[in-house]
RODO-2510 file (C-alpha; in nm, 4 decimals, decimal comma):
residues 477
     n   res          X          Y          Z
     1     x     9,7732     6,3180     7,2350
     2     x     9,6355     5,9672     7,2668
     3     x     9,3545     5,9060     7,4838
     4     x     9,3311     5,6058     7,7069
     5     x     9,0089     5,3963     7,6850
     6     x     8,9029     5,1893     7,9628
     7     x     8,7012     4,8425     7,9085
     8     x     8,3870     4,8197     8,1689
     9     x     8,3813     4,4737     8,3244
    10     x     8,0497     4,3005     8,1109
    11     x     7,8255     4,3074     8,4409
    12     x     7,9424     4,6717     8,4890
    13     x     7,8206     4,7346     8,1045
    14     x     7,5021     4,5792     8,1587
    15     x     7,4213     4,7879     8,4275
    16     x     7,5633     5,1196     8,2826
    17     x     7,3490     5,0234     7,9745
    18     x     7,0520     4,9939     8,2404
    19     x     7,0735     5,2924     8,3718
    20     x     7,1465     5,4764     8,0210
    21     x     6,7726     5,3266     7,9244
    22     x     6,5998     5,4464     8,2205
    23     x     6,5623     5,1065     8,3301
    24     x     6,6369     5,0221     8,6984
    25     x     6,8798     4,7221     8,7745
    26     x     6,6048     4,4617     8,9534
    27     x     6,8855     4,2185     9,0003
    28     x     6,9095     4,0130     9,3446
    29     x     7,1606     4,2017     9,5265
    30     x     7,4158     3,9703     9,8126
    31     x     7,7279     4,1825    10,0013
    32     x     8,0590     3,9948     9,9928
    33     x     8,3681     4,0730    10,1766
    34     x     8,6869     3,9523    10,2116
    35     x     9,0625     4,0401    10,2621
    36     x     9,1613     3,8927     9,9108
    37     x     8,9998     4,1126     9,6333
    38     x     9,2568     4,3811     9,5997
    39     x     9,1652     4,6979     9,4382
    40     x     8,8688     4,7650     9,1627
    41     x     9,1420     4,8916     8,9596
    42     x     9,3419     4,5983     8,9738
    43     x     9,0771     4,3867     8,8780
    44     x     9,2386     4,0511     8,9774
    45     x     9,1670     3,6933     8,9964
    46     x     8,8968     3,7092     9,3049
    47     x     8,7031     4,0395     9,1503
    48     x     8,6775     3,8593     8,7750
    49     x     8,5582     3,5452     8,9325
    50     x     8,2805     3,7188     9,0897
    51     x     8,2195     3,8848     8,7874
    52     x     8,1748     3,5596     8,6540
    53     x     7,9289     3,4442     8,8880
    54     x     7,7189     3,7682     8,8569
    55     x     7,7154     3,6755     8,5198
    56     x     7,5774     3,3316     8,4907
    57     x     7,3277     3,3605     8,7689
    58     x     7,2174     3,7524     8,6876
    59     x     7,2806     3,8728     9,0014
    60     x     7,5199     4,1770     9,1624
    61     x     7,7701     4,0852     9,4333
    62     x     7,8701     4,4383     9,5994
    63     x     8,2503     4,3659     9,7216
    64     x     8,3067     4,5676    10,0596
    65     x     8,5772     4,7836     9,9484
    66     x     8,8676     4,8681    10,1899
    67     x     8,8152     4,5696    10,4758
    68     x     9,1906     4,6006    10,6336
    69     x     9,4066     4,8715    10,7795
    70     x     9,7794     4,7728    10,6666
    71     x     9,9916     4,5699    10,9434
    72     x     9,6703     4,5807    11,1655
    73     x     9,6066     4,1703    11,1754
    74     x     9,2077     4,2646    11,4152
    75     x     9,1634     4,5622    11,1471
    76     x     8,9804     4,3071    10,8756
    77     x     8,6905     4,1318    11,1912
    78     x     8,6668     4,4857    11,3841
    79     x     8,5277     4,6357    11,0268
    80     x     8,3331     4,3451    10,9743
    81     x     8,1747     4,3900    11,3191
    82     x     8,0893     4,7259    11,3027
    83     x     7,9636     4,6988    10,9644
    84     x     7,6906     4,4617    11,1486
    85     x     7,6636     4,6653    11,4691
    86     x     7,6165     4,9490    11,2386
    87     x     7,3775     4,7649    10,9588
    88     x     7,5923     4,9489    10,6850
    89     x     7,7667     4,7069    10,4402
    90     x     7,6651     4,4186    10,6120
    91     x     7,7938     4,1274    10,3958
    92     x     7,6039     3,8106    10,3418
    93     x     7,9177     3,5838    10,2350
    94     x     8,2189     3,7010    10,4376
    95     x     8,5890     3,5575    10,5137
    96     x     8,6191     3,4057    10,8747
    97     x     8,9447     3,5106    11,0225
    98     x     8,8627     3,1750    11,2607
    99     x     8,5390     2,9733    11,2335
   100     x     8,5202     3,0856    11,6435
   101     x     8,4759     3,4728    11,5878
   102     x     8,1814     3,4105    11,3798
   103     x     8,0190     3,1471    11,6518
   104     x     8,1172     3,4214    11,9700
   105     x     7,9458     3,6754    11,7935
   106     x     7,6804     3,4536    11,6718
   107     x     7,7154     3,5903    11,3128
   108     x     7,7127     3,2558    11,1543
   109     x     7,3616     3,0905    10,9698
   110     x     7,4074     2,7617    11,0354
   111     x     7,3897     2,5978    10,6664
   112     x     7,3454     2,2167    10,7654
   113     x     7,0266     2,1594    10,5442
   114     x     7,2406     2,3214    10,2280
   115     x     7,5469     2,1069    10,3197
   116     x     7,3136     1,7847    10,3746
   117     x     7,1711     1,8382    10,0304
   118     x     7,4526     1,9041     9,8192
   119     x     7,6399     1,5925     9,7011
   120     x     7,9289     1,8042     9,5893
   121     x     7,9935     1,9212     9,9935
   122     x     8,0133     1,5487    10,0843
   123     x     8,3339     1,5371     9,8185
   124     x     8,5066     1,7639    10,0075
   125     x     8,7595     1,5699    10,2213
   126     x     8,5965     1,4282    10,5839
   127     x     8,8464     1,6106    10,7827
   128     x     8,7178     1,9365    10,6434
   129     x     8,3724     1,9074    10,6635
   130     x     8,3934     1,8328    11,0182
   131     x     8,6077     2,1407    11,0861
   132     x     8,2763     2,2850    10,9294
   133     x     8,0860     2,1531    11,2018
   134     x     8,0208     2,2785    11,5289
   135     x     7,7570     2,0747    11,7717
   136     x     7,5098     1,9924    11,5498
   137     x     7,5115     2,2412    11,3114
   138     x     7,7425     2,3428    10,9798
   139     x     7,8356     2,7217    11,0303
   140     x     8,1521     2,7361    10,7940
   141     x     8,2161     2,6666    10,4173
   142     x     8,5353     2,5575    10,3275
   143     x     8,6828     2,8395    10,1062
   144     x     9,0518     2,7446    10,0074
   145     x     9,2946     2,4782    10,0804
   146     x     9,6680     2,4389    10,0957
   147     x     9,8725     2,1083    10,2634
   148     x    10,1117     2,1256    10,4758
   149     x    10,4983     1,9118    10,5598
   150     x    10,8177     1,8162    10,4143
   151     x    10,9593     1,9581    10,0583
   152     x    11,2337     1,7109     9,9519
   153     x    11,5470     1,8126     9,7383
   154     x    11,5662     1,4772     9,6006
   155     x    11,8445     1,5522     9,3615
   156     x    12,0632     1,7352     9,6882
   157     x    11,9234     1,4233     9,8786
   158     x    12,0903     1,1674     9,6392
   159     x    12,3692     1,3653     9,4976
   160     x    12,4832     1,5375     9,7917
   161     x    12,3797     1,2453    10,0982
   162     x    12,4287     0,9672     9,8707
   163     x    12,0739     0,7948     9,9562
   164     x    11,8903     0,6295     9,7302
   165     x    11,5321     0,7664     9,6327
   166     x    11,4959     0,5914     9,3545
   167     x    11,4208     0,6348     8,9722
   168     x    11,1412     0,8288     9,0026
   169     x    11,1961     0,9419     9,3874
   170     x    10,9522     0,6489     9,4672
   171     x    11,1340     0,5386     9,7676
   172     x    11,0746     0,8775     9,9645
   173     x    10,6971     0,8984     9,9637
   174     x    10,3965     1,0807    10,1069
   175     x    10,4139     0,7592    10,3151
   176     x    10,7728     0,7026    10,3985
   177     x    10,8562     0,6902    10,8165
   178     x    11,0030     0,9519    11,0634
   179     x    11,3285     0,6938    11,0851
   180     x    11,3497     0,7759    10,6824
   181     x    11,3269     1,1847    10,7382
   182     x    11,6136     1,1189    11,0596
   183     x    11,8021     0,9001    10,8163
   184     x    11,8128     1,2233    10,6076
   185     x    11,8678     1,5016    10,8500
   186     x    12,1689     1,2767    10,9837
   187     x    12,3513     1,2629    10,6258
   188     x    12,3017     1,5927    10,5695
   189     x    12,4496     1,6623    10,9458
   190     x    12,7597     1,4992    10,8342
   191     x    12,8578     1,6751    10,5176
   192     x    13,1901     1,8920    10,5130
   193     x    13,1656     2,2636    10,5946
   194     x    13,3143     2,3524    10,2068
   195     x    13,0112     2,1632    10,0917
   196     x    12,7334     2,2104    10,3326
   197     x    12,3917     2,1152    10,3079
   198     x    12,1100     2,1441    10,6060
   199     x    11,9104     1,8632    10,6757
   200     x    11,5835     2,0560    10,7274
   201     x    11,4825     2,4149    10,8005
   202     x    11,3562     2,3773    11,1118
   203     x    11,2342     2,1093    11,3907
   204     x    10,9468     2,3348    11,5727
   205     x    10,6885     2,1929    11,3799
   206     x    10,6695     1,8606    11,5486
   207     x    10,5038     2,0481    11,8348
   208     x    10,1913     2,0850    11,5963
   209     x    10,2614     1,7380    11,4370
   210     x    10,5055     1,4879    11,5425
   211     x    10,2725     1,3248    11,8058
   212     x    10,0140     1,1998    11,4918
   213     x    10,2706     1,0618    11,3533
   214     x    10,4261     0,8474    11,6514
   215     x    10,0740     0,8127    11,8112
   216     x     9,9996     0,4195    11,8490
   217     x     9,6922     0,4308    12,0164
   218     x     9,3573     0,2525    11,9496
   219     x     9,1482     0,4612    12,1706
   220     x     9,2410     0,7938    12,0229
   221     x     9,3246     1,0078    11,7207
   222     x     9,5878     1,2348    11,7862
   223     x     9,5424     1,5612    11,5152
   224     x     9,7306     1,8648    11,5082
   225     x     9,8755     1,9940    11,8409
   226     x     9,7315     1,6624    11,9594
   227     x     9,3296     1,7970    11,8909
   228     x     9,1396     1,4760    11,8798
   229     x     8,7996     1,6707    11,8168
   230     x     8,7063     1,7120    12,2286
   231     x     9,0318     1,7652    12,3600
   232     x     9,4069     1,8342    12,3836
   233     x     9,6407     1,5390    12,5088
   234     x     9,9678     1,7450    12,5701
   235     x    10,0562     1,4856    12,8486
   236     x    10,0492     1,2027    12,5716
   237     x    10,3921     1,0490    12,5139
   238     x    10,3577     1,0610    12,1551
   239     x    10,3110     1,4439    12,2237
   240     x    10,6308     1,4428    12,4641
   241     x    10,8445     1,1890    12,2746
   242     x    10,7991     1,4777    11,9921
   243     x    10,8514     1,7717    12,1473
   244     x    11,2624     1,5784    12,2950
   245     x    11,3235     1,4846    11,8678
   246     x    11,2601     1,8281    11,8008
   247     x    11,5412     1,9410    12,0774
   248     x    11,7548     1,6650    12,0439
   249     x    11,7926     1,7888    11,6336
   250     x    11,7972     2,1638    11,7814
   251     x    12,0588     2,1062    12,0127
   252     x    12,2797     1,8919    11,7886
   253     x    12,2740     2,1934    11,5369
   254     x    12,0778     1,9257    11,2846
   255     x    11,8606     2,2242    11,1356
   256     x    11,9138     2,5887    10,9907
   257     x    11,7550     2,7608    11,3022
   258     x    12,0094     2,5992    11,5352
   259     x    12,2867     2,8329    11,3655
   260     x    12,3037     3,1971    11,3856
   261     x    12,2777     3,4948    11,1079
   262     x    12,6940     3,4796    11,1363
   263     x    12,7580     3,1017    11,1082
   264     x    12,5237     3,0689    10,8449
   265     x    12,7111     3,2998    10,6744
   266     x    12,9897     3,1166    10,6641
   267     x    12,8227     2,8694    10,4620
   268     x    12,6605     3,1610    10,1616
   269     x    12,3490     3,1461    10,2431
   270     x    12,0767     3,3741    10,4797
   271     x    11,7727     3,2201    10,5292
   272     x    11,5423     2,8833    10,4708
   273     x    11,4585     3,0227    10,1478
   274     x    11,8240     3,1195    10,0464
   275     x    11,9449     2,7659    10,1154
   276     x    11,6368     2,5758     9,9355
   277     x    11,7184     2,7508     9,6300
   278     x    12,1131     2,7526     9,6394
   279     x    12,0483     2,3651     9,7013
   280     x    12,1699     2,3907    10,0470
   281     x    11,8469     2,2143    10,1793
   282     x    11,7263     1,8952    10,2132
   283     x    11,3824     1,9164    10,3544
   284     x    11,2042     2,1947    10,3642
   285     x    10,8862     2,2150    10,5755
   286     x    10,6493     2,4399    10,4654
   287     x    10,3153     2,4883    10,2704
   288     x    10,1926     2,4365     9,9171
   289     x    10,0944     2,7646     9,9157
   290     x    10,5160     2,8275     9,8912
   291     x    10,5114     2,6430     9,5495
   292     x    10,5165     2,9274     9,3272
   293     x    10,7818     3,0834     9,4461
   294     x    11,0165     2,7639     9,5187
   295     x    10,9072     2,6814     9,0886
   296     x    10,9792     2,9983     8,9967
   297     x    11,2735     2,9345     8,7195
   298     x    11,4496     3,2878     8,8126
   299     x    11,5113     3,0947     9,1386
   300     x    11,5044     2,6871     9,0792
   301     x    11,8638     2,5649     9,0105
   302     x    11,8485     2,3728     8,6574
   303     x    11,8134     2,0084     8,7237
   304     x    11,6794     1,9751     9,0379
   305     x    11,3658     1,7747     9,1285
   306     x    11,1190     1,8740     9,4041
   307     x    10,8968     1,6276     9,5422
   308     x    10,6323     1,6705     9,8212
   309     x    10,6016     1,4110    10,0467
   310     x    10,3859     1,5787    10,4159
   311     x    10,4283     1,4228    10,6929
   312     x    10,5509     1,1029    10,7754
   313     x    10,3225     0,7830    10,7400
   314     x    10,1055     0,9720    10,5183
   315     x     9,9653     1,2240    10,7966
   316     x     9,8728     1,5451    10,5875
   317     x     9,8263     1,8443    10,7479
   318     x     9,5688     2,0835    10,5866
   319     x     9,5594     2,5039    10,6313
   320     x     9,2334     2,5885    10,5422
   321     x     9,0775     2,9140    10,4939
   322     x     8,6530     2,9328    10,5682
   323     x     8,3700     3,1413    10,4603
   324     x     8,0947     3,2517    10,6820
   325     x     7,6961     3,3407    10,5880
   326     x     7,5093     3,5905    10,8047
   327     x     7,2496     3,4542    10,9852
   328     x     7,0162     3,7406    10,9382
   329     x     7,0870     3,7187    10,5501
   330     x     6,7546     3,7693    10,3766
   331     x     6,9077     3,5397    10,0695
   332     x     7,0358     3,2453    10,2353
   333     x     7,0124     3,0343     9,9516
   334     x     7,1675     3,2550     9,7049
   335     x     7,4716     3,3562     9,9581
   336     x     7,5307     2,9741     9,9837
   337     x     7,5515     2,8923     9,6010
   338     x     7,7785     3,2006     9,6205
   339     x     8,0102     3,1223     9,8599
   340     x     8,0263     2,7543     9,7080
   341     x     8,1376     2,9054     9,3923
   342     x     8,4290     3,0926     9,5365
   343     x     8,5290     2,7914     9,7266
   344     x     8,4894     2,3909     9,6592
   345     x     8,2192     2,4194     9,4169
   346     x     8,3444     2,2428     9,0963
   347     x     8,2026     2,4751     8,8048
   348     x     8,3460     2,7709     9,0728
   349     x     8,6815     2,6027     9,0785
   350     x     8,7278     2,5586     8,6924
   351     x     8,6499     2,9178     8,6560
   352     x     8,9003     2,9783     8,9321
   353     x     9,1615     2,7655     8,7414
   354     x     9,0786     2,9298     8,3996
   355     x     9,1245     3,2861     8,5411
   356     x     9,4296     3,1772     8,7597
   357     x     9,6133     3,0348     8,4608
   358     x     9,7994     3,2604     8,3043
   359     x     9,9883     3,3479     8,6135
   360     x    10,1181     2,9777     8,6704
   361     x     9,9548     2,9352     9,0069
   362     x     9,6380     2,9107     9,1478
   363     x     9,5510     2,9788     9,5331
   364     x     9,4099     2,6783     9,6513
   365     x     9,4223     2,3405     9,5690
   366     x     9,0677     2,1381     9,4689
   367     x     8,8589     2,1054     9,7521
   368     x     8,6926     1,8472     9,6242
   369     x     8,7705     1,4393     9,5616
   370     x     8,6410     1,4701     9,2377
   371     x     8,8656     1,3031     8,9920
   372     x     8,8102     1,5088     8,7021
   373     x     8,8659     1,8275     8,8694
   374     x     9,1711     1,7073     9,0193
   375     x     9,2927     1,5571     8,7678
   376     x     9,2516     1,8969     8,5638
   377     x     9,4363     2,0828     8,8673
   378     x     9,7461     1,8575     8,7775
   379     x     9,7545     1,9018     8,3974
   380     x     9,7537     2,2949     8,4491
   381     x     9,8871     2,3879     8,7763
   382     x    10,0697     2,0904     8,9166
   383     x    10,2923     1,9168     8,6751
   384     x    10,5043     1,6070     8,8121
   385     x    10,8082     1,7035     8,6693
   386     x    10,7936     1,9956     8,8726
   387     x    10,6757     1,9145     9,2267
   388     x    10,6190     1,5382     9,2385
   389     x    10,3877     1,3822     9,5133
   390     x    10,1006     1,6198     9,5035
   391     x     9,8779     1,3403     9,3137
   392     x    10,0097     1,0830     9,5719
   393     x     9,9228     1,3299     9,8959
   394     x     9,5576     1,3581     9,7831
   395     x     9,4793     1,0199     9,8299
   396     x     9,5474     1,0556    10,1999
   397     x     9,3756     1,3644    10,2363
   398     x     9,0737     1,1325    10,2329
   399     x     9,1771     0,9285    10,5198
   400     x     9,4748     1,0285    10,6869
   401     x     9,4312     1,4456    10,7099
   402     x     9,4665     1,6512    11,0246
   403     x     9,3295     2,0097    10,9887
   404     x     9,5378     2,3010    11,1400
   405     x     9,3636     2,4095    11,4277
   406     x     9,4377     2,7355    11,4520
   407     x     9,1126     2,8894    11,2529
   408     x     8,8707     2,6080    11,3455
   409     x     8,9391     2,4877    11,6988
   410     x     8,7363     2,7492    11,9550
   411     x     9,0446     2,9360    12,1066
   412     x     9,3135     2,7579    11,9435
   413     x     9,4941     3,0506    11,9958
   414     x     9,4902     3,0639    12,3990
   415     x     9,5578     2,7175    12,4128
   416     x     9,8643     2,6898    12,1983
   417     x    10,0080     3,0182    12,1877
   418     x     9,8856     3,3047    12,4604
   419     x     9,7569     3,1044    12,7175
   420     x     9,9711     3,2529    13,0776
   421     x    10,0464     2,9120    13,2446
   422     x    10,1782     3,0361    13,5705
   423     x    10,5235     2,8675    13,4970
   424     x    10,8810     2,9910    13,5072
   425     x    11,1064     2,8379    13,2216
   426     x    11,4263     2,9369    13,2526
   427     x    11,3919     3,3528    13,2964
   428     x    11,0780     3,3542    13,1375
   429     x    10,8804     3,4555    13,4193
   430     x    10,4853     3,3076    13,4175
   431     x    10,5854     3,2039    13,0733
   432     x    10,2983     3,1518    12,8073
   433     x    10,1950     2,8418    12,6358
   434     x    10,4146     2,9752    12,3109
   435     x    10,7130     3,0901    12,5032
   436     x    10,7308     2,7273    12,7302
   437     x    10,6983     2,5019    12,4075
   438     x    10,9226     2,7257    12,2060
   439     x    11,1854     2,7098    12,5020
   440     x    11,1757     2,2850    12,5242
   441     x    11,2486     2,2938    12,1537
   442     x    11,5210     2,6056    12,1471
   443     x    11,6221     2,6194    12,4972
   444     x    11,6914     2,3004    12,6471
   445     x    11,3752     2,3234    12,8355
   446     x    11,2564     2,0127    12,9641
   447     x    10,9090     1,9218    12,8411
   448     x    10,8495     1,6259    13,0946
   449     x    10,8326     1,9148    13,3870
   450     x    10,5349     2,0423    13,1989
   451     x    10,2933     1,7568    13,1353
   452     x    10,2024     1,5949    13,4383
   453     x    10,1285     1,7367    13,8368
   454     x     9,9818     2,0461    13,9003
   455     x    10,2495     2,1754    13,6090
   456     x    10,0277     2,0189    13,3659
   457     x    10,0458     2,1996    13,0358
   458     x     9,7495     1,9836    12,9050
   459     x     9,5013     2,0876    13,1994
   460     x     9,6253     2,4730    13,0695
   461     x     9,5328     2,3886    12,7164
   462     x     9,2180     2,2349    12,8018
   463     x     9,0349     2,5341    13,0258
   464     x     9,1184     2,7633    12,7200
   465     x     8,8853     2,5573    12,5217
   466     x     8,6422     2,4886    12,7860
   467     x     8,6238     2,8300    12,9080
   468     x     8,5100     2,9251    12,5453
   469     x     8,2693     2,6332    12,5482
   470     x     8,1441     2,7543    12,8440
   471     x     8,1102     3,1256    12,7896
   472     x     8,0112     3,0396    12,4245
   473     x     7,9210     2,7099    12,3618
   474     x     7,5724     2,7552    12,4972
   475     x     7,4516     2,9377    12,2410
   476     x     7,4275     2,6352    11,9992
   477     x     7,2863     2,3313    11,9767
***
């Protein structure tokens, strides 16, 4: 009978060999928790690169074992919270579900004097850092990044629509107009039902995003869900011109959602992800973080190029994930450094990418603008002939980036999904926020009766986020 021998992790070694000498493990000590470690058996990614940091600065990191209850989305923050209520496990360096539960339960240490001192935090693209920021002080480090928009077929979109995209697919860029992604959706709306290909997945997006794009204002910046930094502007016309594209494509049956599970069908195919690989799809919008499994070769037809290209006129939308650092930590420095290896730090990052691989993927892209480490990121994990107009999309995420607000605006989620506005849209009784912008796009519903009057969806939006200011806000400086 063979017996099975099990390798220690080196740190684990050290301090087994420790304790086998009588001597007692005098290392610093920092709690980390977080919803990505997976099991100590496993031993993934997340666990070695912790390892890796114990390592180098001779340290232990105790990972917080068991930190979700499966298909309980409040499971992971309620744990965390008791763990401080309680004072057992409480973790220095922990993963924010939204930058606001850490400020409303004033958990956060506000890390401005770190952040100001580090030149490697002012690499990090300006969007981010400010989504960092709350008042006056820095209470969030930015832990992983992924971009959001438009996935282009371009050999379905040349073959199949007959439009040019040139050699190289330089003529549908990271920068190319809305008209260009219409011109697209339009071909693809005309193609014969023994040959069908969508135009793109789905249109509800351009609630979130359309009105940067067609904003023309110089006394504003319209981010995501129209977020300008202060405030919501969901009775801009940019926001409302939007919201009528995304019905007009609906209701013409332009994208996949328009068609039911039957009549698609028809056409061989059952979902987004069903079509994109059969190369059924034009545009796809979606997330980097989808890469992996749109490369995978088991499910890439042969011969067809990918290229991403966001959203239009070079308007990137990022979905970020943060770290928080206990205020009461009695290592504030050393939970810092930690938390900036796991995230944007660049010697963290090329351990990341080392450990990451020999899987083919890593899960975030650099969060920093340095050009070496990017440029590293592309020879391993994002090669051109695979997914073409990452390299172009970072050069906007220096300028021209909108950060999802949905874990960094304070109540992002009252104001754009759960918020009750007192309104009836068609017999949606006292529909919410979610349920009236959903029904404008899907149901006809007519978004002009919404944003203006006393039916004004923006005024709706708006309390959400002052309410938390108010109940919250005061706390901080």
């Amino acid at each position: 009978m063979k017996k099975k021998v099990y390798l220690l992790p080196l740190a684990a070694m050290a301090l087994t060999a420790l304790a086998g000498c009588g001597q007692q493990d005098n290392r610093p000590v920092i709690v980390y928790r977080t919803w990505d470690q997976g099991t100590a058996a496993e031993n993934n990614e997340e666990r070695r690169l912790v390892q890796a940091f114990e390592a180098k600065e001779n340290v232990r990191v105790k990972i917080v074992e068991n930190t979700t209850i499966a298909g309980d989305s409040n499971s992971y923050w309620q744990f965390l919270k008791a763990s401080i209520f309680n004072g057992i496990d409480v973790a220095d360096v922990f993963m924010l579900p939204t930058i606001g539960n850490g400020l409303e339960s004033e958990f956060l240490l506000n890390i401005k004097e770190y952040t100001d001192a580090d030149e490697e935090f002012q690499q990090v693209p300006a969007s981010i850092r400010e989504a960092c920021k709350f008042k006056s002080g820095v209470y969030a480090v930015p832990a992983r990044m992924n971009l959001q928009g438009y996935f282009a077929n371009l050999t379905v979109i040349e073959e199949q629509l007959g439009i040019d995209v040139g050699e190289a697919g330089e003529k549908l860029s990271v920068n190319s107009s809305y008209d260009k992604i219409e011109q697209i959706i339009n071909a693809a709306a005309n193609t014969p039902n023994t040959n069908k290909v969508f135009g793109l997945n789905s249109p509800t997006h351009f609630i979130d995003t359309m009105a940067s794009v067609l904003d023309t204002s110089d006394t504003k910046t319209l981010g995501y869900f129209t977020w300008d930094g202060s405030a919501y502007h969901l009775d801009d016309q940019a926001f409302v011109q939007g919201v009528q594209k995304a019905r007009d494509l609906f209701e013409a049956k332009k994208t996949m959602d328009a068609y039911t599970a039957d009549e698609l069908a028809e056409y061989d195919v059952t979902d987004m992800v069903d079509a994109w690989n059969k190369g059924k799809l034009a545009l796809r919008y979606g997330a980097t973080y989808e890469m992996p499994d749109m490369l995978n070769p088991d499910k890439k037809l042969p011969g067809t190029t990918y290229k991403f290209i966001g959203n239009p006129g070079g308007k990137i939308s990022i979905v970020g994930d943060y770290y928080g650092i206990y205020k009461k930590t009695e290592k504030p420095e050393l939970a810092y450094k930690f938390a900036k290896w796991m995230s944007f730090g660049k010697e963290g990052f090329k351990k990341r990418m080392e450990l990451y691989y020999p899987t083919g993927a890593v899960n975030s892209l650099p969060l920093q603008n340095d050009v070496s480490l990017v440029n590293e990121y592309f020879q391993k994990f994002g090669s051109s002939t695979e997914m073409k107009g990452l390299e172009d999309a970072f050069e906007y995420i220096k300028t021209k980036s909108m950060v999802e607000g949905a874990k960094v605006v304070p109540n992002y989620f009252a104001s754009r999904q759960s918020a009750k506005t007192g309104l009836t849209v068609g017999d949606i009784e006292n529909a919410t926020m979610f349920e009236l912008l959903n029904a404008c796009v899907v149901h006809g519903a007519d978004i002009t009766l919404y944003t203006s009057g006393t039916n004004n969806i923006n005024t709706i939006a708006n309390n959400r986020y002052k309410q938390w200011m108010t109940e919250y806000g005061g706390k901080y400086q």
